[in-house]
N, C-alpha and C positions, 0 to 999 in steps of 0.2 A: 526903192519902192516909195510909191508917195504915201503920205498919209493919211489920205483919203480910202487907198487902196489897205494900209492898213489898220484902219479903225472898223472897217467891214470887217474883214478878217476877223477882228478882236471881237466884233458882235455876233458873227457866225460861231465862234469856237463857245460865246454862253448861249448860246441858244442850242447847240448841242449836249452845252453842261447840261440845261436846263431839263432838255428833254430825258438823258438821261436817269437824271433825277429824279424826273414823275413818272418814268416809265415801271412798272411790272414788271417786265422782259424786255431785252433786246436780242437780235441773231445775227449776227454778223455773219454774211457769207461773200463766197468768191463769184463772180456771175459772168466769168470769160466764159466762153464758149458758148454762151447762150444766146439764140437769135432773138431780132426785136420783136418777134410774135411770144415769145416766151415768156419775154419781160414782162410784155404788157399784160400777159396771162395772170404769172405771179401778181404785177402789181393788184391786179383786179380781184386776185385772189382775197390778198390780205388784206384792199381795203372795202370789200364784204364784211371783213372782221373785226374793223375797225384796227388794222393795223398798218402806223404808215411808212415805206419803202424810200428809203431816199440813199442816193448816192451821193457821197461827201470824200473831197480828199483827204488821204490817208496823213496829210501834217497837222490838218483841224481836227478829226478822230482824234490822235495822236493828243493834241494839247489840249481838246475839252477831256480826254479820260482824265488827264495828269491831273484835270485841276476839279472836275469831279472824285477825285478819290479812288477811282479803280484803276491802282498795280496790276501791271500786268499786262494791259489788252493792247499794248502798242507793240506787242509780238506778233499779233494775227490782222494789224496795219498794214498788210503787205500787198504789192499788185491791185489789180480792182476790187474795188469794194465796195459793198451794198451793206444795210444796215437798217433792218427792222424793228420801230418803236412799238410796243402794245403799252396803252398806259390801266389798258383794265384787267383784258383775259392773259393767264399769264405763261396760258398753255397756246391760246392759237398762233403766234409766229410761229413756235418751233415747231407744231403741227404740220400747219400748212406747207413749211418750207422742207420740212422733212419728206414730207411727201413727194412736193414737189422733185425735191432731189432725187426720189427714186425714179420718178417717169424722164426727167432732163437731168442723165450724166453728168452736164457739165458746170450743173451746180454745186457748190459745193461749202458745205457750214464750216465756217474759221474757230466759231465760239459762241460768247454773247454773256450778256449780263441778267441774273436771275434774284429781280428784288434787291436791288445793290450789292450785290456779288456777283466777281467775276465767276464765267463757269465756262468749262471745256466743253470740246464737242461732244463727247460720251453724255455729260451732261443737258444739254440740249439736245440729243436723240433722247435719251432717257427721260425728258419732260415729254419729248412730243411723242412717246406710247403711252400718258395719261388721257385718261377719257378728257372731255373739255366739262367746263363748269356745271354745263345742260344735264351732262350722263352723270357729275359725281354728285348731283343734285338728286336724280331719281332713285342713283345708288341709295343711297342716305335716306329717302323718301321710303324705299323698298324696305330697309332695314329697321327703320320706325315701322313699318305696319305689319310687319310676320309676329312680333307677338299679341295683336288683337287681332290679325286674322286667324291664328291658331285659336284661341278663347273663341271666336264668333264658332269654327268647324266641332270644337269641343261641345259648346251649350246645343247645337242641330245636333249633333250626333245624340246627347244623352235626350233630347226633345224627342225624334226618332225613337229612341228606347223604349222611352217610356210611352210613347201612342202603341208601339207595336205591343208591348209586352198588355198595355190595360182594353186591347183587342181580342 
């Protein structure tokens, strides 16, 4: 191999350290069987979401995990491989792709990495039945305002009382 050929190589494999790195979340899935209208669906999907889809061989995966720090993922290195960066939301890959997976079979989630940990596929379903940032923000929103909405229905009600009662 000349060294031309491997010095790309060697800038490819940090530039996947890299990404890993700043990532949120990654999903690593298998993406045989899916047609090229599929793809291009997903891809569209998640870069709505600002997430980005690339397929990379499984010996550069392989050697940016090793040298980014995460044991482990060059078990689910295997066959084709796709590989979703979110560097913000840390729920929409696993979201989307979950979903995804349910309408197209022949998708299918290897694993992926959760805030620099590696994490299983149980694990990345189980992020993507969290509501996204939007929902656990109103949650949260919701939760602040039932004790002053109760105090506002409280003060009407005795206001109420007392017009009725000095009637």
């Amino acid at each position: 191999m000349s060294e031309a050929a491997i010095a790309k190589k060697a800038s490819l494999v940090d530039e996947v350290v890299e990404k890993f790195q700043n990532a949120a979340s990654v999903v690593i899935m298998d993406y045989r069987g899916l047609t090229v209208a599929e793809v291009t669906e997903l891809r569209k999907q998640l870069r709505e979401a600002g997430v980005e889809m690339k397929v990379i061989k499984n010996a550069i995966l392989t050697r940016a995990a090793e040298k980014a720090g995460l044991p482990g993922l060059d078990e689910v290195f295997t066959g084709p491989t796709a590989i979703a960066f979110s560097n913000e939301d840390v729920v929409a890959p696993a979201k989307i792709i979950d979903e995804f997976a349910g309408k197209a079979k022949a998708l299918e989630i290897k694993g992926g990495v959760i805030e620099n940990k590696v994490a299983s596929v149980e694990e990345i379903q189980a992020l993507a039945k969290l509501p996204n940032r939007e929902g656990l923000l109103s949650m949260l929103l919701s939760v602040l305002q039932a004790p002053v909405r109760n105090v506002a229905y409280a003060v009407k009600a005795v206001a109420e009382d007392k017009e009725g009662n000095a009637a």
